[in-house]
N, CA and C atoms as an extended XYZ file, in Angstrom:
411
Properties=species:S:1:pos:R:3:atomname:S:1:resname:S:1:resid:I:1 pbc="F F F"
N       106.525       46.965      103.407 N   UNK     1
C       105.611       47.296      102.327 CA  UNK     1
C       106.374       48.019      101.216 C   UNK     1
N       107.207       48.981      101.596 N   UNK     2
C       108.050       49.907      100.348 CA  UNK     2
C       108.679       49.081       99.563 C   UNK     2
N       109.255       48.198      100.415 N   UNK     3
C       110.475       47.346       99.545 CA  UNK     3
C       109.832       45.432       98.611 C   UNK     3
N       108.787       45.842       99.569 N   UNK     4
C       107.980       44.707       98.849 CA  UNK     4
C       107.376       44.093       97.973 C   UNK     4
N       106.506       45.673       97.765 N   UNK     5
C       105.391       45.656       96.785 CA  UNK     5
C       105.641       46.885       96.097 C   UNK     5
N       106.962       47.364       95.886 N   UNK     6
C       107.273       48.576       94.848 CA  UNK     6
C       107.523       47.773       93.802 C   UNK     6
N       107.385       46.524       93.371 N   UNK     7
C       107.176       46.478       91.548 CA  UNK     7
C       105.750       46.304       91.271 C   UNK     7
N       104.709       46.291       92.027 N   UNK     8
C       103.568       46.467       91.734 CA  UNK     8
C       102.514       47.782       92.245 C   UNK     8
N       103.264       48.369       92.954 N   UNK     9
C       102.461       49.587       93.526 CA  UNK     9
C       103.464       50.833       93.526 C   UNK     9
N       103.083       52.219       93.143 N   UNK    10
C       103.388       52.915       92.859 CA  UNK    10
C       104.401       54.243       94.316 C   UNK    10
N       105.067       54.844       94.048 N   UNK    11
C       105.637       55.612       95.775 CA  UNK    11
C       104.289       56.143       96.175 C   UNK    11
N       103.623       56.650       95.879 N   UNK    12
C       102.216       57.359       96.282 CA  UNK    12
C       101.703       56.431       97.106 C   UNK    12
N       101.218       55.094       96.196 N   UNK    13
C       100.223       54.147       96.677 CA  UNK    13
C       101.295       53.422       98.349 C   UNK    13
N       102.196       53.266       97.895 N   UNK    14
C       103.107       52.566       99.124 CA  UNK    14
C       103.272       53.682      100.231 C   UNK    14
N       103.265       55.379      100.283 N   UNK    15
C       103.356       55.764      101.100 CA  UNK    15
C       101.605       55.950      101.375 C   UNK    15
N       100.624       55.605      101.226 N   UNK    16
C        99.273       56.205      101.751 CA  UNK    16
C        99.240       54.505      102.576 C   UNK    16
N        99.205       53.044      102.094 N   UNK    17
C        99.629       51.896      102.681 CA  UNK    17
C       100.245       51.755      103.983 C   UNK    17
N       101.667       52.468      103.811 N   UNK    18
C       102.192       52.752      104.848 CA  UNK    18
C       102.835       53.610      104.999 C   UNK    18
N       102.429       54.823      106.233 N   UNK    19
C       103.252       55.837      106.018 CA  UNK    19
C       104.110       55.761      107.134 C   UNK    19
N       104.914       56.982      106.874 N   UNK    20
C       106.565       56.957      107.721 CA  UNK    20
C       105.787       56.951      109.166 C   UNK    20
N       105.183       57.709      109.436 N   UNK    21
C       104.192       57.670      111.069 CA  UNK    21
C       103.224       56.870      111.145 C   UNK    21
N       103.154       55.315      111.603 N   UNK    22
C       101.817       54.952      111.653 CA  UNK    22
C       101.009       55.195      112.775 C   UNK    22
N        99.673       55.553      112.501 N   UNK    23
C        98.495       55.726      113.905 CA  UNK    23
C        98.487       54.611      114.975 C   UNK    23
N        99.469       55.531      116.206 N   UNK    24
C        99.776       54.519      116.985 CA  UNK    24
C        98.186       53.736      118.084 C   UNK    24
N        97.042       54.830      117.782 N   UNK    25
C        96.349       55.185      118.120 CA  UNK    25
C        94.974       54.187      117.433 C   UNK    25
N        95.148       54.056      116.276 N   UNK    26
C        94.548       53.172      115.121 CA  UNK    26
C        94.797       51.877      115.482 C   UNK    26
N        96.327       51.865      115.644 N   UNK    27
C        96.867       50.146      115.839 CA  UNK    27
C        96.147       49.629      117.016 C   UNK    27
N        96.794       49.849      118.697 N   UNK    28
C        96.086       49.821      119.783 CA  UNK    28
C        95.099       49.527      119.618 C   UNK    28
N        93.703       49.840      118.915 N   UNK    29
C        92.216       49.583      118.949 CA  UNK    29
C        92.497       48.536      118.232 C   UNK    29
N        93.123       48.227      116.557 N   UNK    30
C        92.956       46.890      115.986 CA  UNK    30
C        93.770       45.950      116.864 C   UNK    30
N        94.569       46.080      117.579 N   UNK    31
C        95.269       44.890      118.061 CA  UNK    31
C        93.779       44.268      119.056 C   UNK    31
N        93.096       45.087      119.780 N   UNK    32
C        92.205       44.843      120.617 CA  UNK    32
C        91.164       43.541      119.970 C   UNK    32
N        90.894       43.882      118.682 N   UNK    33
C        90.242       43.136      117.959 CA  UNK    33
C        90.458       42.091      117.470 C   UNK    33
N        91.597       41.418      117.569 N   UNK    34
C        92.080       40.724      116.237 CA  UNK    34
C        93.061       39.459      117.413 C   UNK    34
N        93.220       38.051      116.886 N   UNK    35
C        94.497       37.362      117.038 CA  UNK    35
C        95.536       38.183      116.263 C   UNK    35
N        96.531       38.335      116.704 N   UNK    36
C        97.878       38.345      116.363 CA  UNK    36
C        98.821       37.446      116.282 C   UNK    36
N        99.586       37.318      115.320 N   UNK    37
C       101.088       35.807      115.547 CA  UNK    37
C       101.867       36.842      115.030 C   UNK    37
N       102.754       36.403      115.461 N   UNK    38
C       103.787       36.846      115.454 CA  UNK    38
C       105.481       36.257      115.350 C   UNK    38
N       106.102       35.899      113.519 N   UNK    39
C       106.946       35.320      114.137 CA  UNK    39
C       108.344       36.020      114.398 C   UNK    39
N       109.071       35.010      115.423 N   UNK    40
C       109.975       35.988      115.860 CA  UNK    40
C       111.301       35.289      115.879 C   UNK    40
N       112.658       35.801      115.373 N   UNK    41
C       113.951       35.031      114.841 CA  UNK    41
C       114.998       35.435      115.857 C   UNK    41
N       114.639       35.126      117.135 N   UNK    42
C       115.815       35.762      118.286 CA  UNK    42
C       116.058       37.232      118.643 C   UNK    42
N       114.383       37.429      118.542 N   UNK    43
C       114.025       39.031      118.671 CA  UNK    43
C       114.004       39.785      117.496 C   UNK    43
N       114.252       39.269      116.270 N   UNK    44
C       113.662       40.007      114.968 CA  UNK    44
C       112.550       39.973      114.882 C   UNK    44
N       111.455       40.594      113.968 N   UNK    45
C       110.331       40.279      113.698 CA  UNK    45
C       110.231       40.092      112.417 C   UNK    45
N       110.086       38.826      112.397 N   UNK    46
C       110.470       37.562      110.919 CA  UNK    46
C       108.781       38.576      110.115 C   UNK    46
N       107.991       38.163      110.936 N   UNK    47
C       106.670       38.251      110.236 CA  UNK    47
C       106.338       38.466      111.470 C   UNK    47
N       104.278       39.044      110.682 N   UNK    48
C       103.495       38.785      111.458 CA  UNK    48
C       101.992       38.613      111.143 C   UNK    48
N       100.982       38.447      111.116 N   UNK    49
C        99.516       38.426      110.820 CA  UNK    49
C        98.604       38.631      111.901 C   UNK    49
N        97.022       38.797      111.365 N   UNK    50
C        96.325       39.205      112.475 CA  UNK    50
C        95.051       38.092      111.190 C   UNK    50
N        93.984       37.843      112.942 N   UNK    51
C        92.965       37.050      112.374 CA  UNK    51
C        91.749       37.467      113.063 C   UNK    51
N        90.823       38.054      112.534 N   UNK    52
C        89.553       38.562      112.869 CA  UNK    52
C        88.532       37.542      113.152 C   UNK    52
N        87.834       37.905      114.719 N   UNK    53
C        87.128       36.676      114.564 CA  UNK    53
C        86.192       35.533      113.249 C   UNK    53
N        85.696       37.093      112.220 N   UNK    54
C        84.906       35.877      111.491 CA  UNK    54
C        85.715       35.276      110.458 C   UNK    54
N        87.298       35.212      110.513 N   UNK    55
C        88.273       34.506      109.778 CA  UNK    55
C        88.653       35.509      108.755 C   UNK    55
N        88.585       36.535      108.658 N   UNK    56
C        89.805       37.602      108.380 CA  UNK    56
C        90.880       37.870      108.398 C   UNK    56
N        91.583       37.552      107.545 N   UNK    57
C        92.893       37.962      107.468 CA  UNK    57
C        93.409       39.241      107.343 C   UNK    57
N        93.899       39.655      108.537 N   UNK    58
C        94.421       41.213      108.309 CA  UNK    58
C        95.711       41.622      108.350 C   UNK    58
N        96.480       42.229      107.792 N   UNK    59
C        97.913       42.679      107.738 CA  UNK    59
C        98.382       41.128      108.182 C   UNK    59
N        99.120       40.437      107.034 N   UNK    60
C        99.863       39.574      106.983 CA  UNK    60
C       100.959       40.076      106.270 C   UNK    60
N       102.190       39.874      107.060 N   UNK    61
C       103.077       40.509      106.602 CA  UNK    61
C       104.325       39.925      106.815 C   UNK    61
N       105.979       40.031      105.867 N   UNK    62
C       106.726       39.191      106.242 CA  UNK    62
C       107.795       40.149      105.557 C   UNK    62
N       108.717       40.286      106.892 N   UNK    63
C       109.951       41.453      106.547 CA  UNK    63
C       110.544       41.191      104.998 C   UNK    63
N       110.833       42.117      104.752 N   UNK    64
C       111.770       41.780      103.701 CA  UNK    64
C       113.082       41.143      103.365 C   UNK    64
N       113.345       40.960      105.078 N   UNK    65
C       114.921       39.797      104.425 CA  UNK    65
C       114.411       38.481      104.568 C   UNK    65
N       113.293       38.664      104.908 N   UNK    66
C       112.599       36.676      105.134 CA  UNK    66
C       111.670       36.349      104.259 C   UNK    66
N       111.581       36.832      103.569 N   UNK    67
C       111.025       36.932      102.335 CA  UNK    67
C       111.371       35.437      101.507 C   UNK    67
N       110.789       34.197      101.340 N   UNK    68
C       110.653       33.040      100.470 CA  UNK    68
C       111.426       32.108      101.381 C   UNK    68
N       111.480       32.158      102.266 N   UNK    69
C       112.028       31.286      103.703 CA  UNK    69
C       111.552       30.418      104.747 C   UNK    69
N       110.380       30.775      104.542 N   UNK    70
C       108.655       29.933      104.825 CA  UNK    70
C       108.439       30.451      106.134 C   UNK    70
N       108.183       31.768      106.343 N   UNK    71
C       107.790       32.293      107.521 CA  UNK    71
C       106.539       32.976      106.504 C   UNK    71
N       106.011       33.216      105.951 N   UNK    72
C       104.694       33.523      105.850 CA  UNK    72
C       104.030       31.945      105.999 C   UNK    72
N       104.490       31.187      105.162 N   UNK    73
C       103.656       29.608      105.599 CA  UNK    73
C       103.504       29.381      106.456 C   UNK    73
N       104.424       29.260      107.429 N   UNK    74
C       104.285       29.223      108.981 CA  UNK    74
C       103.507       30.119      109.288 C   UNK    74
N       103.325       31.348      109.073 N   UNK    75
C       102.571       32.351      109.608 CA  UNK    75
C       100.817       31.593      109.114 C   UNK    75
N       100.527       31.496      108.051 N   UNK    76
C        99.394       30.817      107.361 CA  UNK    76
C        99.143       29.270      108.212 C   UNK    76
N        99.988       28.412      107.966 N   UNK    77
C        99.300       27.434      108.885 CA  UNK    77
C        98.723       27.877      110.385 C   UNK    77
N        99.963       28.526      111.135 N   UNK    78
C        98.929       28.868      111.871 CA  UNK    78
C        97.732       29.264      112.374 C   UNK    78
N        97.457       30.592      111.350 N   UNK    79
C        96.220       31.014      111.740 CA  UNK    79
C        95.423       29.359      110.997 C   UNK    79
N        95.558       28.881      110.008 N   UNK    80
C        94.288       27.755      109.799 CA  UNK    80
C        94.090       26.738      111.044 C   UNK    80
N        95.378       26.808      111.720 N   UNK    81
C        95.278       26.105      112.803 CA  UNK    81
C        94.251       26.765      113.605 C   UNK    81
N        94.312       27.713      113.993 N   UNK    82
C        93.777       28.477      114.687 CA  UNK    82
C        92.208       29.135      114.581 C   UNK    82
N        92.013       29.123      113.088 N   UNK    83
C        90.858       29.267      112.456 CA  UNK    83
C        89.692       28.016      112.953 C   UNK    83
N        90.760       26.851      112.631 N   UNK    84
C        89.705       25.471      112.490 CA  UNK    84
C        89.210       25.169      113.815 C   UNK    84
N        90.131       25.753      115.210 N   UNK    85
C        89.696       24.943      116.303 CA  UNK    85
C        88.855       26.250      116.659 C   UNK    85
N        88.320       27.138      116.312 N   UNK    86
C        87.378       28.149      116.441 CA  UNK    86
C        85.876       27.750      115.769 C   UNK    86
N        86.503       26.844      114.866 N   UNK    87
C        85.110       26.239      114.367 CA  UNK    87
C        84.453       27.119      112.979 C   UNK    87
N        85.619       27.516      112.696 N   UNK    88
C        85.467       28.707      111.851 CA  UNK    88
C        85.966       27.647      110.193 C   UNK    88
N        85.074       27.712      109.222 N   UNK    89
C        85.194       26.847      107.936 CA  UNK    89
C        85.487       27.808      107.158 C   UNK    89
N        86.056       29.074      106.983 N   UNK    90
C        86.590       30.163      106.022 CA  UNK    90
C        87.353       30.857      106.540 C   UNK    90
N        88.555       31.026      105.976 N   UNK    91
C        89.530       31.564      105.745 CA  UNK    91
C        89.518       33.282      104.392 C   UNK    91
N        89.115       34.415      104.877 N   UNK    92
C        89.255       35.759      103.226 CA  UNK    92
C        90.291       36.270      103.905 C   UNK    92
N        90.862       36.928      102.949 N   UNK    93
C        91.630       38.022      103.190 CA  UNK    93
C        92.229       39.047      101.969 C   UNK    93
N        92.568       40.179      101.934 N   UNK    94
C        92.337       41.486      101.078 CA  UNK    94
C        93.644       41.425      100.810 C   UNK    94
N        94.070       40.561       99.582 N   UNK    95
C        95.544       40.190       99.084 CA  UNK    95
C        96.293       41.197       97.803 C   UNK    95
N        97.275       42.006       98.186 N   UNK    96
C        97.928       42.815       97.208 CA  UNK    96
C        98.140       41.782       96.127 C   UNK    96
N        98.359       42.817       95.014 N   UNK    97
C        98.811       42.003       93.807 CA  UNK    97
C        99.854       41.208       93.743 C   UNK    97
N       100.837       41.623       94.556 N   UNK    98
C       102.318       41.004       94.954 CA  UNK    98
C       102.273       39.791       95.600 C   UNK    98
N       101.376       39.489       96.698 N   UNK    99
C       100.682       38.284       97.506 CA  UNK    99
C        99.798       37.018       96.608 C   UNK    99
N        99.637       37.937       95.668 N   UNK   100
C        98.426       36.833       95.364 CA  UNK   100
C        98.856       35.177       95.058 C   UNK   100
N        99.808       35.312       94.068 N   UNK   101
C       100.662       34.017       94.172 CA  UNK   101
C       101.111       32.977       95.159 C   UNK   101
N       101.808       33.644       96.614 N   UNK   102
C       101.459       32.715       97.589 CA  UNK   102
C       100.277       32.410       97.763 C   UNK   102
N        99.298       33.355       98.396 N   UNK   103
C        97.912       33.001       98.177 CA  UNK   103
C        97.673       31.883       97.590 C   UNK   103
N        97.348       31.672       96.644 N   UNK   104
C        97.134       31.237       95.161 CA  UNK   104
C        97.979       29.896       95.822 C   UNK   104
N        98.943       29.608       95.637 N   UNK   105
C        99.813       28.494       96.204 CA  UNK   105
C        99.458       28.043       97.326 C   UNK   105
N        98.697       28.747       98.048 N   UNK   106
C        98.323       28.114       99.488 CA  UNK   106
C        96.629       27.426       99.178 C   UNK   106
N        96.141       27.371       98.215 N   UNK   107
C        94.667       26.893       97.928 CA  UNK   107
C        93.761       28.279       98.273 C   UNK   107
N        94.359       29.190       98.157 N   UNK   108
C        93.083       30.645       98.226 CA  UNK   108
C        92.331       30.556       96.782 C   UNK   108
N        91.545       30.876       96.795 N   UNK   109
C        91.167       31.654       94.913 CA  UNK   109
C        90.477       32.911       95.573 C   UNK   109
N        90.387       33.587       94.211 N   UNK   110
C        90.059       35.278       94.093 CA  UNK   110
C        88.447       35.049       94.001 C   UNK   110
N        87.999       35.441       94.576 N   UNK   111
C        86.529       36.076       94.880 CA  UNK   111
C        86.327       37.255       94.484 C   UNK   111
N        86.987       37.870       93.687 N   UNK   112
C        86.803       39.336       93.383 CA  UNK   112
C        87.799       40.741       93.235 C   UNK   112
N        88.425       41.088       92.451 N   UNK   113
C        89.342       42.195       92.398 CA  UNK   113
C        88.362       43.531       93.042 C   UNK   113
N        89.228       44.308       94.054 N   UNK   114
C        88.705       45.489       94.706 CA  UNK   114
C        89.661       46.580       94.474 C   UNK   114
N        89.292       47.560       95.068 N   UNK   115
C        89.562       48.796       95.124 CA  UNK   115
C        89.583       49.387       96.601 C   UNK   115
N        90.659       49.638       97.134 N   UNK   116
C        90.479       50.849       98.573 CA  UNK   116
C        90.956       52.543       98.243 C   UNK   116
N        90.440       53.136       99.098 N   UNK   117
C        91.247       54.524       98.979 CA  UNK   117
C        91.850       54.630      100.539 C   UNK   117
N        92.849       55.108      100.158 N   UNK   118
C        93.883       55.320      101.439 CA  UNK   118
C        94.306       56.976      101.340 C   UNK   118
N        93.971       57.299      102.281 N   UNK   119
C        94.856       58.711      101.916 CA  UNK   119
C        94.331       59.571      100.712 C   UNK   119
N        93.363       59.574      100.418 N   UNK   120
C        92.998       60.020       98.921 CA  UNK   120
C        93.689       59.080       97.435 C   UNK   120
N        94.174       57.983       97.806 N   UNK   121
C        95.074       57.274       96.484 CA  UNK   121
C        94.642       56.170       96.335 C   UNK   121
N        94.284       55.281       95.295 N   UNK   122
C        93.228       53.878       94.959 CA  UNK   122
C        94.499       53.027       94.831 C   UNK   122
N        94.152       51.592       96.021 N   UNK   123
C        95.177       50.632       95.908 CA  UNK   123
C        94.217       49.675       95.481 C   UNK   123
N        94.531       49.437       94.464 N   UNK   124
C        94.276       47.464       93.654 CA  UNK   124
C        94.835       46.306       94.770 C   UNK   124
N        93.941       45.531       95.124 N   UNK   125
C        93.853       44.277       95.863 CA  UNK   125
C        92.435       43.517       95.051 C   UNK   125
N        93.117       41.926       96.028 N   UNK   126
C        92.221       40.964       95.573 CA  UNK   126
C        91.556       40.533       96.745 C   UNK   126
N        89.906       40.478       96.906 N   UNK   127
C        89.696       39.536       98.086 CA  UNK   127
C        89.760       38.057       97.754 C   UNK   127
N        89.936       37.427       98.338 N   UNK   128
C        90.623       36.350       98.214 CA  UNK   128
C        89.804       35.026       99.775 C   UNK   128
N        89.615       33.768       99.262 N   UNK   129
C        89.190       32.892      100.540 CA  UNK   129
C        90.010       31.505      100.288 C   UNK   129
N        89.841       31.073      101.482 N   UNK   130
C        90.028       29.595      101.599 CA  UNK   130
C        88.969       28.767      101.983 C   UNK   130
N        88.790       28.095      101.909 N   UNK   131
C        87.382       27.698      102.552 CA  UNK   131
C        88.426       25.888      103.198 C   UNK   131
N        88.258       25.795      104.776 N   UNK   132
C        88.644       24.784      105.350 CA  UNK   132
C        88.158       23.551      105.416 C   UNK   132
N        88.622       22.325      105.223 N   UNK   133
C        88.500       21.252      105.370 CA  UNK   133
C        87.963       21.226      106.472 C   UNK   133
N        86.164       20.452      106.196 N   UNK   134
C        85.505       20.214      107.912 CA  UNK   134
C        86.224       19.214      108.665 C   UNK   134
N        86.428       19.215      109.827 N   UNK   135
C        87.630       17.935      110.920 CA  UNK   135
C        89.024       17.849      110.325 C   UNK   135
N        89.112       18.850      109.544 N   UNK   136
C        90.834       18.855      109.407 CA  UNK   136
C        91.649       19.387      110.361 C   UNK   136
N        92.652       19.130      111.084 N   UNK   137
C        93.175       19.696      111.813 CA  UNK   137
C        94.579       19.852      112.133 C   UNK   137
């Protein structure tokens, strides 16, 4: 996240996003909830994403040396893979400003510019959907 989205988000906003300690405690419960993928480069962790049952996209994310290498695509087909045989016809997810372009390149459009507070500090995101091809697979 620091090295990612520091030409669009500020040190404040990137440390309330992600801070040096994350709630190991927080995670544990969302992992409970969510698909996870995870990709992995001979024990690196290339990327990873999470998919909420009602087709939520949550923390999609892709290290910074793999960055335009097509491990977020890969990461994205999957979950649609994964979306469609759930029977699930939508694809949202809460896309930084930095993201939106893949997004955007992957057939998402913006449904709406938002606002979160993290930490007491307002991060700019886009919600964002796909909506799936019925019997595509």
């Amino acid at each position: 996240v620091h090295a990612v989205f520091a030409a669009d988000y500020c040190p404040a906003q990137l440390d309330a996003w992600a801070p040096a300690v994350p709630g190991q405690r927080a995670w544990a419960g969302r992992l409970a909830t969510r698909t996870t993928f995870v990709a992995d480069d001979g024990g690196t962790i290339a990327g990873f994403a999470e998919l909420q049952r009602d087709g939520h996209i949550d923390c999609f994310y892709t290290h910074k040396s793999y960055q335009r290498l097509g491990v977020g695509s890969a990461l994205l087909e999957r979950l649609e893979r994964h979306a469609r045989a759930a029977g699930l016809g939508r694809l949202t997810a809460d896309v930084s400003l930095t993201a939106r372009a893949f997004f955007e390149h992957r057939g998402f459009r913006v449904v709406r510019p938002q606002s979160v507070v993290r930490g007491g500090v307002r991060l700019d995101n886009l919600r964002m959907e796909l909506i799936l091809p019925a019997g595509a697979h």
